[in-house]
N, C-alpha and C positions, 0 to 999 in steps of 0.2 A: 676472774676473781670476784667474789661476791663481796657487792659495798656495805651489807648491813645485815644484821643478825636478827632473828625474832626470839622474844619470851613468850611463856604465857603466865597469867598468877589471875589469884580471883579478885575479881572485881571491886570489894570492898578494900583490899590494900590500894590505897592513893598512891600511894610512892613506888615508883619504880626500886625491886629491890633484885639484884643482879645475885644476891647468892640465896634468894629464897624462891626466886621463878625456876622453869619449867622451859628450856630452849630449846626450840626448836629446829630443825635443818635445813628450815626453806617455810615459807610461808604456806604452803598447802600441809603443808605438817602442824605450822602453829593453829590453821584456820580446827584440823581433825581433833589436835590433842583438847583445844578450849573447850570442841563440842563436846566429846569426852567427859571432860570435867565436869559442863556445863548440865548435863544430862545427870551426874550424880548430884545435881542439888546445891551448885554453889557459880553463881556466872560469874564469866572471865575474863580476862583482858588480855589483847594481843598488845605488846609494846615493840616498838620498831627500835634497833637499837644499832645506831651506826658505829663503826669501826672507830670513827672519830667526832665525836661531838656527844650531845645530849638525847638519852633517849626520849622517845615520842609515843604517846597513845596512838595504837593505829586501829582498833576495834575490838566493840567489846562483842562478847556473846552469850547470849542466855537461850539457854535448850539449844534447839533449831533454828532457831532468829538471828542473825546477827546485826548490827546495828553499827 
């Protein structure tokens, strides 16, 4: 059973916003969707988002880079 869910949203929203991100299925999906986005012109941010508790910036990504 998986402990934690990922988003993605762009980078300039600070705030984690759970009904305006972009969830992903597993982490190698959030890492492809960001780049994705990040490729049309707006970088992104993965957010780590636990089942229970607060979610957490877990990386951002701009183009090909991630950071």
């Amino acid at each position: 059973m998986p402990t934690a869910s990922f988003a993605v949203q762009p980078l300039a929203w600070t705030n984690f916003d759970p009904h305006g991100c972009f969830w992903a299925t597993d982490i190698n999906h959030a890492y492809r969707v960001a780049r994705i986005f990040a490729q049309e012109g707006e970088d992104q941010t993965i957010w780590k988002c636990p089942h229970s508790g607060q979610s957490m910036k877990w990386a951002n990504v701009a183009g090909e880079a991630v950071a």
